[in-house]
C-alpha positions as CSV (number, residue, x, y, z in Angstrom):
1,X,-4.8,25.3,-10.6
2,X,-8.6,24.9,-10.8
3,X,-9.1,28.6,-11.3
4,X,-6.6,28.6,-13.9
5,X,-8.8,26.3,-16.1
6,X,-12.3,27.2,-15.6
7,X,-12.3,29.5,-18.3
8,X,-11.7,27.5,-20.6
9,X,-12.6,23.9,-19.4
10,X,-15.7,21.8,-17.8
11,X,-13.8,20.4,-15.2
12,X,-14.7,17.4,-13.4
13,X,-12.4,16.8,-10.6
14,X,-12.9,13.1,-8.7
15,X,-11.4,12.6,-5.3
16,X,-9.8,9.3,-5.8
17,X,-11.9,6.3,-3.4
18,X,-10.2,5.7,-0.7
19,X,-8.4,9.4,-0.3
20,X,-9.5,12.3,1.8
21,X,-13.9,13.0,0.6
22,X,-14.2,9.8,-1.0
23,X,-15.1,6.4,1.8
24,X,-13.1,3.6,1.6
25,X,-14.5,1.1,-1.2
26,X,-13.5,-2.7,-0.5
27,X,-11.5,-3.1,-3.7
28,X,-8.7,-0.1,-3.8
29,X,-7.6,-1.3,-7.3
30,X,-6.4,1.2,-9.6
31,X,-8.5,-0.9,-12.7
32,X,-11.6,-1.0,-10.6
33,X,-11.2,2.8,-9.7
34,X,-10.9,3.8,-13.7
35,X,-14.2,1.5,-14.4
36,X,-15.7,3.6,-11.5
37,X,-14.2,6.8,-12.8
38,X,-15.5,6.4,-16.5
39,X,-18.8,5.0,-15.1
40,X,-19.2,8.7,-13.4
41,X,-18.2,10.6,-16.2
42,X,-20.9,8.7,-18.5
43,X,-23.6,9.4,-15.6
44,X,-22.7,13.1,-15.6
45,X,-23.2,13.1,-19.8
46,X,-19.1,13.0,-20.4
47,X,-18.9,10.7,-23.4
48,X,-15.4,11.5,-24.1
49,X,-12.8,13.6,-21.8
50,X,-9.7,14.3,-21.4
51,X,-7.9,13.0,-18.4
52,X,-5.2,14.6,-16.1
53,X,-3.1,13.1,-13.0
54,X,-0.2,13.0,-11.3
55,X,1.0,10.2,-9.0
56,X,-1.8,8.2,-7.7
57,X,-3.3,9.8,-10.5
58,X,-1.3,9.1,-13.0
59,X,-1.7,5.3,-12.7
60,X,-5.5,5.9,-12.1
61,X,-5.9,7.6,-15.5
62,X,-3.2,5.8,-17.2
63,X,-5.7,2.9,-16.3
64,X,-8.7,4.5,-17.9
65,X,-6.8,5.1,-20.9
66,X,-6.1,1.6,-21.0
67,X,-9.5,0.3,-20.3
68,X,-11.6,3.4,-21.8
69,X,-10.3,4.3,-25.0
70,X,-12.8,5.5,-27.0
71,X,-14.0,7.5,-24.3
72,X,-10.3,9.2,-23.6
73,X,-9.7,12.1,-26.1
74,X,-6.4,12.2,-24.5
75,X,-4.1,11.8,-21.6
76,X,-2.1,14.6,-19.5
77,X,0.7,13.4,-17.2
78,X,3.4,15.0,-14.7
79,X,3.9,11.5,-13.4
80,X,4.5,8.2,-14.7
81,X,3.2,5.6,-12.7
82,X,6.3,3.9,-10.7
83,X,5.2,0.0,-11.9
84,X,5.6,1.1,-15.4
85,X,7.4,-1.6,-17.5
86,X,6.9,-1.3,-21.3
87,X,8.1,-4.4,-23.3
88,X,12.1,-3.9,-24.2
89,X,11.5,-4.6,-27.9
90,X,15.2,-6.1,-29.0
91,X,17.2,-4.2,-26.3
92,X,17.2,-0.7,-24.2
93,X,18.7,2.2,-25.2
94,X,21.5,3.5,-22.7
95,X,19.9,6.3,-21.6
96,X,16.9,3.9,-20.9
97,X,19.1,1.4,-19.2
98,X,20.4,4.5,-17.0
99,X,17.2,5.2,-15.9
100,X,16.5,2.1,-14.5
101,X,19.3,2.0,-12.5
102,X,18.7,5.8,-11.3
103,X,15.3,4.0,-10.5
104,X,16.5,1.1,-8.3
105,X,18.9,3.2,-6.7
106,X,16.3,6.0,-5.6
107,X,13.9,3.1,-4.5
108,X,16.6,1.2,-2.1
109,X,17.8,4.8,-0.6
110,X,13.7,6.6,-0.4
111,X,11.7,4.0,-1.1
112,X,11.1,2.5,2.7
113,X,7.6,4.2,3.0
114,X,6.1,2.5,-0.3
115,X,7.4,-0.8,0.6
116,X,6.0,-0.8,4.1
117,X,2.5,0.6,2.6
118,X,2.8,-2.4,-0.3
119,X,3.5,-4.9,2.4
120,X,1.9,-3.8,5.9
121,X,-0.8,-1.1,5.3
122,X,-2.9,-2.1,8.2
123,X,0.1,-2.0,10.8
124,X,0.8,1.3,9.7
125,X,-2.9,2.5,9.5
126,X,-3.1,1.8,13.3
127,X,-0.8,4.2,13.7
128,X,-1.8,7.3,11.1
129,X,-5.1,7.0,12.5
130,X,-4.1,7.0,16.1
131,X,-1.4,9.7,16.4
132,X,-1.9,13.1,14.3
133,X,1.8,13.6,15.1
134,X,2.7,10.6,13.2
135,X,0.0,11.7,10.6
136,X,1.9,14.8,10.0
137,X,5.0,13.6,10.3
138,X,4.7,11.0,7.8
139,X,3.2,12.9,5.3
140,X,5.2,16.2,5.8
141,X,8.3,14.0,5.1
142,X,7.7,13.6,1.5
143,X,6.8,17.2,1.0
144,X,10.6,18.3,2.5
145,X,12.0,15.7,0.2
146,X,10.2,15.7,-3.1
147,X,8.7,19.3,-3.3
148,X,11.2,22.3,-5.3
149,X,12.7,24.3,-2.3
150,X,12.2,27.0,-4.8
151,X,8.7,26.6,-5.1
152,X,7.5,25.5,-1.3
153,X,4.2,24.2,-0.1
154,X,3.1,26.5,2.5
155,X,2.5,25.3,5.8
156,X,-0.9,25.9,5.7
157,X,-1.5,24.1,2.6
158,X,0.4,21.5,4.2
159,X,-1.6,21.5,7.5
160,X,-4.9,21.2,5.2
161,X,-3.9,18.6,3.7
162,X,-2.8,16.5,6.9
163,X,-6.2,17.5,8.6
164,X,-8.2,15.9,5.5
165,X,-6.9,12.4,5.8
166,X,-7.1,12.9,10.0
167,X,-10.9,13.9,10.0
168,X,-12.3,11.3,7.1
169,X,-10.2,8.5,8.7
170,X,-8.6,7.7,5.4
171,X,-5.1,7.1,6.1
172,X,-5.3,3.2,6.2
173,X,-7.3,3.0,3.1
174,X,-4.9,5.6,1.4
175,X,-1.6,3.6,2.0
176,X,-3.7,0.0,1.3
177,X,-4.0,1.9,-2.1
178,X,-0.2,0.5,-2.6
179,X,-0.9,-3.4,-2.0
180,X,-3.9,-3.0,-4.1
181,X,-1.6,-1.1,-7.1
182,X,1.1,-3.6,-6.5
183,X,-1.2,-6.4,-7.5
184,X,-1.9,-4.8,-11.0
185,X,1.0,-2.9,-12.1
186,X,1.5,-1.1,-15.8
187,X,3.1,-4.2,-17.8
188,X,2.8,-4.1,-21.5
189,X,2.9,-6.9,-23.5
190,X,4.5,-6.6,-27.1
191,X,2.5,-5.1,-29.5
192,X,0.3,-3.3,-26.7
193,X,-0.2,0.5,-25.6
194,X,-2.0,3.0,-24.1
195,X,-4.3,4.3,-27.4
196,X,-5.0,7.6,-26.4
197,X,-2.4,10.2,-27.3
198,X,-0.8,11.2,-24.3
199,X,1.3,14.9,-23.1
200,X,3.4,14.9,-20.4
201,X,5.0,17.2,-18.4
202,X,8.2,16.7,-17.0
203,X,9.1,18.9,-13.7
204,X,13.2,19.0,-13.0
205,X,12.8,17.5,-9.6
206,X,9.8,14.7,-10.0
207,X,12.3,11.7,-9.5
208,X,12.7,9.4,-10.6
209,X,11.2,10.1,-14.1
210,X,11.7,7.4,-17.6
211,X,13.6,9.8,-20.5
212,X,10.8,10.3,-23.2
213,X,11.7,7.1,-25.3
214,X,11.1,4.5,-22.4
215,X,7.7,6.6,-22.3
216,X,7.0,6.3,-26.0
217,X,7.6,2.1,-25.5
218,X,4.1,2.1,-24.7
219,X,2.5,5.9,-24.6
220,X,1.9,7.9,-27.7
221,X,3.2,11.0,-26.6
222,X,2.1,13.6,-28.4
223,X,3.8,16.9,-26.3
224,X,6.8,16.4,-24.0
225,X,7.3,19.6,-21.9
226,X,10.8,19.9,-19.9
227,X,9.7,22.1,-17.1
228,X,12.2,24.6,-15.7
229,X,11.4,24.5,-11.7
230,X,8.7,22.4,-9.7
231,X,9.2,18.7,-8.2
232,X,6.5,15.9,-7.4
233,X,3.8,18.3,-6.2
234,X,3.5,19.8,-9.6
235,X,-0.3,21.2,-9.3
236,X,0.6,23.0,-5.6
237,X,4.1,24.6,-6.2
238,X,4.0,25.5,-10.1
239,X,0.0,25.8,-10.9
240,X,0.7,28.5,-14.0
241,X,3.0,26.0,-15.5
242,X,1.1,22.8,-15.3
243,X,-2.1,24.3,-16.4
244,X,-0.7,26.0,-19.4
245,X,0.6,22.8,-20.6
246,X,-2.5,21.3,-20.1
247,X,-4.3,23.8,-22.2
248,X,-1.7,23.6,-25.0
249,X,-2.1,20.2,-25.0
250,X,-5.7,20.0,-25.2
251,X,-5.3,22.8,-28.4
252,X,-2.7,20.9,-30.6
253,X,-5.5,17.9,-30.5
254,X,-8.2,20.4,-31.5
């Protein structure tokens, strides 16, 4: 995707602390990692940026959004950040209502791995860091299930991307990520949002994913973009796609 976008774009591409080239910081905290964030983009002369993420991403620049507004020109999403929980207003629509049922129901039936990274990160870090087997197997899990099979990681991809977390040592501090995030999720009070405007792109099988009006509770979504293939791993299996959106996005706010 990177290639797709230097053309046109100074790109500035963090590795999120904690993940893969970045050491393990003591505070994993999805705030603490936007302050850092914006704090880097000011030291490199950045004084306002646009921001893109998916999954941990997502809540890491939803966060600087929050925190950094004046310094956001605008935010790109293909993920909204799973703690998300706009205020209701005077009710839900049904559609919205739907979807956090859908949202339940894929958490009790998937959602094992997040709550035993919220809840016993170090456990499980004993044995990512021990066992490349379970290293593998734990990560290659989610690609079967939440990747498009029309649009497959390949293996090797797949194999790089085991190999980084085995040879920094940054699976424990990867998973403690989700205690950390589960200490500050995305609640909105009335009245508040996220200021920047905001584009998102929604891939077909990235579930489970809010219909656009529980988004606009508390983003100002400027460009929704139904995608016609892809799943979670938007930026490996549909690169054309997501980067064109992002371009577009970044033109309609001139």
């Amino acid at each position: 995707m990177l290639e797709l976008l230097a053309n046109d774009l100074s790109l500035v591409v963090p590795s999120i602390p904690g993940f893969g080239y970045s050491p393990a910081m003591p505070d994993l905290a999805p705030p603490a990692m936007a302050d850092a964030l914006a704090a880097l983009m000011k030291l490199l002369g950045y004084e306002r940026f646009f921001v893109h993420g998916g999954d941990v991403g997502a809540t890491v620049g939803t966060w600087l959004a929050r925190r950094h507004p004046r310094e956001v020109r605008g935010l790109h999403l293909n993920y909204i950040p799973g703690s998300y929980a706009p205020d209701p207003g005077p009710g839900l629509a049904p559609e919205e209502e739907q979807f956090l049922r859908d949202a339940q129901a894929w958490w009790e039936r998937a959602g094992a791995y997040g709550h035993l990274q919220r809840t016993r990160p170090l456990t499980l870090g004993y044995a990512l860091e021990d066992s490349p087997a379970a290293l593998l197997a734990w990560i290659a899990e989610k690609f079967d299930e939440w990747a498009d099979p029309a649009s497959p990681v390949a293996d090797d991809t797949l194999l790089a991307n085991v190999s980084l977390y085995w040879f920094t040592r940054t699976a424990y501090s990867s998973v403690r990520y989700y205690l950390e995030s589960a200490r500050v999720p995305h609640r909105f009070a009335p009245g508040e949002r996220v200021e920047p405007p905001c584009g998102v792109a929604r891939f077909p099988l990235e579930e489970p994913f809010p219909p656009r009006s529980y988004i606009e509770r508390a983003y100002d979504v400027r460009r929704f973009t139904q995608m016609p293939r892809g799943g979670h791993f938007a930026a490996l299996e549909q690169p054309r796609l997501l980067a064109s959106d992002l371009l577009a996005f970044i033109r309609e706010l001139g």
